[in-house]
C-alpha positions in Angstrom: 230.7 194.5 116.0 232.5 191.5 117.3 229.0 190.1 117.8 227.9 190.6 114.4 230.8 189.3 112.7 230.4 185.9 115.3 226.8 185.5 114.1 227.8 186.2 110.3 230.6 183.9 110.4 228.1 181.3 112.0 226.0 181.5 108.7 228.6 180.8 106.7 229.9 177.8 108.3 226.7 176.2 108.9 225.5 176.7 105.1 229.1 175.3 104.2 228.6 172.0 106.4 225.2 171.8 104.8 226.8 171.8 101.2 229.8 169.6 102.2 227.6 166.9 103.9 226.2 165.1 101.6 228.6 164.8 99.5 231.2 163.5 102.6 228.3 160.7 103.1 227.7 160.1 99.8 231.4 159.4 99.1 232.1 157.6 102.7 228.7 155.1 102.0 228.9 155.1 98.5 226.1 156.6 96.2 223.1 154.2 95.2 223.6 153.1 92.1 220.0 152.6 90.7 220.7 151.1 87.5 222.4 148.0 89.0 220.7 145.5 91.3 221.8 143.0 94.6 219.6 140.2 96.1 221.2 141.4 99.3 221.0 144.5 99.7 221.2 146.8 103.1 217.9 147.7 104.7 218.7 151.3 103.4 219.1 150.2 99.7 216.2 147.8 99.6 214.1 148.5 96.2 210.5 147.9 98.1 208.5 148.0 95.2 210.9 145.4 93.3 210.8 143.4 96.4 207.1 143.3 97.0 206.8 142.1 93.1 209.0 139.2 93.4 207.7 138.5 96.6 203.6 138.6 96.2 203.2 134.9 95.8 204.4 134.4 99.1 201.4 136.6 100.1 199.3 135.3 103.4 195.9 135.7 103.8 195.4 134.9 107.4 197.8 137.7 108.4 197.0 139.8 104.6 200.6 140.3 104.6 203.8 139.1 101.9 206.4 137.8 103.8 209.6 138.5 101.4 211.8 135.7 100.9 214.1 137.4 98.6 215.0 141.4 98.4 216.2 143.1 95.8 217.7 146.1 96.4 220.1 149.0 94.3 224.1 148.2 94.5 226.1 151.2 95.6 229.1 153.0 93.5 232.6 152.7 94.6 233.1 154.0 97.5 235.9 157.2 97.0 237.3 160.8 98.5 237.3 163.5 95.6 
């Protein structure tokens, strides 16, 4: 029974730090904040499809590739502990 009630109690905690995660991360990084916009963003918050836009005229056709010369990316909210 002592086994049981280890394994049960398991369950619980790892659903509970599953819950609780994101939100910890969420409020220790801040969330993204996709309405607003930075032209230096982190390599997480990059906006790649707003990047490659502003970027195609800086598009090479030797090497068929855009090399960005300005990101845009998404600002993040406050960072704050509920």
């Amino acid at each position: 029974t002592k086994d049981i009630a280890r394994t049960i109690i398991a369950d619980i905690v790892a659903k509970l730090m599953q819950k609780l995660e994101q939100k910890t991360a969420e409020a220790i990084r801040g969330a993204l904040d996709r309405s607003k916009r930075t032209n230096r963003p982190r390599a997480r918050d990059i906006d790649w499809q707003r990047t490659i836009s502003a970027n195609l005229r800086h598009y090479q056709p030797e090497h068929k590739t855009i090399v960005p010369e300005k990101l845009v990316g998404f600002m993040r909210k406050q960072r704050r502990l509920v």
